[in-house]
C-alpha positions, 0 to 999 in steps of 0.5 A, a space after each residue: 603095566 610096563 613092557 614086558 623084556 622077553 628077550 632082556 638080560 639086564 643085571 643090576 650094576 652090582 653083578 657087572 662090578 663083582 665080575 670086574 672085581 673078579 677079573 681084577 683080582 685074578 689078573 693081579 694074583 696072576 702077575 703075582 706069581 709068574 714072571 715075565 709077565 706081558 699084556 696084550 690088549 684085545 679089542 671089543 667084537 660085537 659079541 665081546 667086551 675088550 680083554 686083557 690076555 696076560 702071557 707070561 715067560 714061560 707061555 703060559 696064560 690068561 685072559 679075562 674080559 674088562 670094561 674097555 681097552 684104556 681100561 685095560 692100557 691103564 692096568 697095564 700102566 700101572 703094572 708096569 707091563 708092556 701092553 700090545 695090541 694082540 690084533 696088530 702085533 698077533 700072540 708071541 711063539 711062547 704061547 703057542 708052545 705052552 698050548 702044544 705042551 700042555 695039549 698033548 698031556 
């Protein structure tokens, strides 16, 4: 008998790229429909994969957990979005107006 995980939470490779697949169709509907749209790329912690944080004119936002940052740098790319680096540039004002507005609703 082999050893047993008490503490695993391994997924087969299918869960794993049904939710890429996932993010990847809702980062593209997102673009989709807004305008203005600007990507910014965070970078993996210890507890978190790297994620892409779609701003768009307006403020508005989302943000979805990808495989890795050139992951994230290509989609971009190939998108034809500007890509920054949210821990060096920060997140722009528009989306802290979005937030307040929709905050106090």
């Amino acid at each position: 008998m082999g050893a047993v995980g008490w503490f695993s939470r391994r997924r087969k490779n299918g869960g794993a790229a049904q939710a890429d697949a996932a993010a990847v169709a809702h980062l593209e509907s997102f673009l989709a429909t807004r305008r203005g749209v600007e990507a910014f790329i965070e970078l993996p912690t210890t507890m978190t994969r790297a994620t892409v944080l779609l701003i768009a004119h307006d403020g508005e936002w989302t943000r979805r957990s990808v495989e890795s940052v050139e992951w994230a740098r290509k989609f971009a790319a190939s998108h034809h979005l500007p890509a920054y680096d949210a821990g060096v540039v920060g997140y722009p004002q528009r989306m802290r107006d979005y937030n307040a507005r929709h905050r106090s609703r």
